[in-house]
C-alpha positions in Angstrom: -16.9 -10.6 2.9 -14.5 -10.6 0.1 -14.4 -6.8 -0.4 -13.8 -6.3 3.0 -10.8 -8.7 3.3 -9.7 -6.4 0.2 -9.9 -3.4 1.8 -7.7 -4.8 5.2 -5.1 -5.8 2.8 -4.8 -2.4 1.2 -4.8 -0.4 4.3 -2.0 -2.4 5.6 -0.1 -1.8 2.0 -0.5 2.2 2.2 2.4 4.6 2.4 0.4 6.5 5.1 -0.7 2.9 7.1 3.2 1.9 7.0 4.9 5.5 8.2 2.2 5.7 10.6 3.1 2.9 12.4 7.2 3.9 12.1 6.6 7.2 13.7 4.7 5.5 16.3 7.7 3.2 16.7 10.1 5.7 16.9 7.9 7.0 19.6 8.4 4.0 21.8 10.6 1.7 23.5 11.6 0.3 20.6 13.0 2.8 18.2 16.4 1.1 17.0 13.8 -1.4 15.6 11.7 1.2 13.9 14.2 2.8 12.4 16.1 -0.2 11.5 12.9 -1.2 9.7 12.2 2.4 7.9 15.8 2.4 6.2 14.7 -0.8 4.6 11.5 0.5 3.4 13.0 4.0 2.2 15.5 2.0 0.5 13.2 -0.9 -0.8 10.7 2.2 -2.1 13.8 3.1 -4.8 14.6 -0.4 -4.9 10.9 -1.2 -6.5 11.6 2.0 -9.0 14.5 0.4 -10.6 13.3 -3.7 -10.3 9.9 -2.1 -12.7 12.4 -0.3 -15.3 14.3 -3.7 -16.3 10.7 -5.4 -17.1 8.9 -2.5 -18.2 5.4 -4.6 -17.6 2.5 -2.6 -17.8 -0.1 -2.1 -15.4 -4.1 -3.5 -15.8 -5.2 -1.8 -19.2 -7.0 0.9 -16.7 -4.1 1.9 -15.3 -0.8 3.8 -16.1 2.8 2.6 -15.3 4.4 -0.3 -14.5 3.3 -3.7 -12.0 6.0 -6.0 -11.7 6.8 -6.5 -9.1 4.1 -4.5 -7.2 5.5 -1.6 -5.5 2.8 -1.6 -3.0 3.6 -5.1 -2.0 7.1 -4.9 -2.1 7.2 -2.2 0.3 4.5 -3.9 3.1 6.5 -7.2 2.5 9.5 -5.6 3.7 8.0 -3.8 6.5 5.9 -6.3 7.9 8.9 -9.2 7.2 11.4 -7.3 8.8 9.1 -6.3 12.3 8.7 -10.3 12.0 12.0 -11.1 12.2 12.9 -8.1 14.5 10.1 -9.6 16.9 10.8 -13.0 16.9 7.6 -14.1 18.5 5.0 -17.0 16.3 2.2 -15.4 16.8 3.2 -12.2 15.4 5.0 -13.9 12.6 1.2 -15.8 11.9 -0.2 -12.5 11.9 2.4 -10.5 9.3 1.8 -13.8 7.1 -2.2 -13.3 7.1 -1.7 -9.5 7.0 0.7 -10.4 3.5 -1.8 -12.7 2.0 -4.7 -10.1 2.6 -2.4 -7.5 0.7 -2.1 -9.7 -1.8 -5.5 -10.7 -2.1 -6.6 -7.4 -2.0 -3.9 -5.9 -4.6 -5.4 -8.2 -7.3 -8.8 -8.4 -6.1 -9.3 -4.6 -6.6 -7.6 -4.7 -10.3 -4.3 -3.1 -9.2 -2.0 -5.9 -10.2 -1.7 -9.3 -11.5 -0.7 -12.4 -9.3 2.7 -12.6 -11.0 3.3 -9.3 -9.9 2.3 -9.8 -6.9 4.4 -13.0 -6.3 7.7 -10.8 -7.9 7.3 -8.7 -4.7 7.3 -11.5 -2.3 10.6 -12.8 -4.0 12.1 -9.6 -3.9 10.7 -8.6 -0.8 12.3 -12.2 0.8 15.7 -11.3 -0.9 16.1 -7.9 0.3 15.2 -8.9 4.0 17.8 -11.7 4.1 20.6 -9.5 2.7 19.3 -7.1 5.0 19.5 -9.6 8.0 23.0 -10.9 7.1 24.2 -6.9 6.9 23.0 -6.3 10.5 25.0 -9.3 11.5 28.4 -7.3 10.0 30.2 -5.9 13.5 30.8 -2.5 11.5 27.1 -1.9 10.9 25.7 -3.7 14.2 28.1 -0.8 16.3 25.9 1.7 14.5 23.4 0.7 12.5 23.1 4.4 11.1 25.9 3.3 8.9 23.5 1.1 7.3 21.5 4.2 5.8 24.9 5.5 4.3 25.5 2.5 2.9 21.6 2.4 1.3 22.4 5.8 -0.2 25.4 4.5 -1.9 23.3 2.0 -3.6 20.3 4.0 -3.9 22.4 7.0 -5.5 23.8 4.0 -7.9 20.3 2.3 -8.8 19.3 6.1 -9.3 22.1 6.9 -12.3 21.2 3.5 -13.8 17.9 4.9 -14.5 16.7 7.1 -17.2 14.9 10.3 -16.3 11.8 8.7 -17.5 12.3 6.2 -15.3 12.5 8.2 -12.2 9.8 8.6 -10.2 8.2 11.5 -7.5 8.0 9.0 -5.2 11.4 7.4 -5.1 12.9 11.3 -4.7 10.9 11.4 -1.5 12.3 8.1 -0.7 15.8 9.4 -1.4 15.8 12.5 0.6 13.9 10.3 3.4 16.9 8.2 3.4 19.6 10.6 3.6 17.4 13.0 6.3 17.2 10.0 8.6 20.7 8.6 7.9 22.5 11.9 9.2 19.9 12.6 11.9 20.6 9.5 13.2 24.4 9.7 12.8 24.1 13.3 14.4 22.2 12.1 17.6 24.5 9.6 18.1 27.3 12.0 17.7 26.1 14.5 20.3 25.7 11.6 22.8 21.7 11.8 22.1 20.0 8.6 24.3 17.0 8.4 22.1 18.5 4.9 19.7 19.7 3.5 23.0 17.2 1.0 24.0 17.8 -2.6 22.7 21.1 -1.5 22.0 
């Protein structure tokens, strides 16, 4: 049984699981949501890059590259936190908590991280979600969210010098050109009076 809870938790932490679900998001009635929610995890994704390069703590002896906090679990704590606050409802809430504890579980059950690691994500993950709650709040980014990617690139662009080219990863460039692609898509739809972000205005 304990394997299998293992495996849940890291299907719900993979890149593929989490983009998956956006795209089906952005295919529905509730795409401001969606793509509210992706700019946090493209963001959070370079976010993780630069929280590892100040510790520098290694990964299990097996493994190469750095753990804290766990990239994997910073980036479903994000996603799933945000939906859950986006949504509102208790039951879903319940669920995205049980979904987090079986990424957690399974993170450090299959040798991939330490609890400490794991717990450094959830901290981060909790700080990053309330600043992004209160910056949703801010009349100049709630009249078009789209702003808020610009804004992510700013910071994302900064976090990026701060690094060393050691310290840079593949998967925080794809992050960065995500974040940038979507930003001005979005801010070009809007431009051209495109309907698609318009529900839940």
């Amino acid at each position: 049984m304990l394997p299998i809870i293992a495996k849940i938790g890291l299907f719900f932490s993979q890149p593929l699981t989490l983009f998956t679900i956006i795209v089906l998001g952005l295919l529905s009635f509730d795409r401001k949501i969606f793509a509210r929610t992706l700019l946090l995890l493209l963001f959070t994704m370079i976010y993780n890059v630069y929280l590892k390069a100040l510790w520098h703590m290694p990964l299990p002896a097996h493994m190469e590259g750095w753990a804290f906090p766990s990239g994997h679990m910073h980036g479903a704590f994000v996603f799933w936190g945000w939906l859950a606050v986006e949504y509102r409802k208790f039951w879903f809430s319940a669920l995205v908590f049980l979904i987090l504890c079986f990424v957690g579980y399974g993170l450090v059950y299959s040798g991939f991280h330490y609890p400490i690691d794991i717990l450094g994500a959830a901290f981060f993950g909790s700080l990053s979600i309330l600043g992004y709650y209160f910056l949703n709040k801010i009349s100049y980014f709630k009249e078009k969210p789209e702003r808020l990617g610009f804004f992510f690139i700013i910071l994302a662009s900064i976090l990026i010098v701060l690094l060393t080219p050691f310290e840079r990863k593949p998967h925080m460039w794809k992050a960065y050109y995500g974040l940038i692609a979507f930003s001005c898509g979005w801010w070009l739809l809007r431009l051209c009076g495109h309907r698609f972000f318009r529900h839940h205005q």
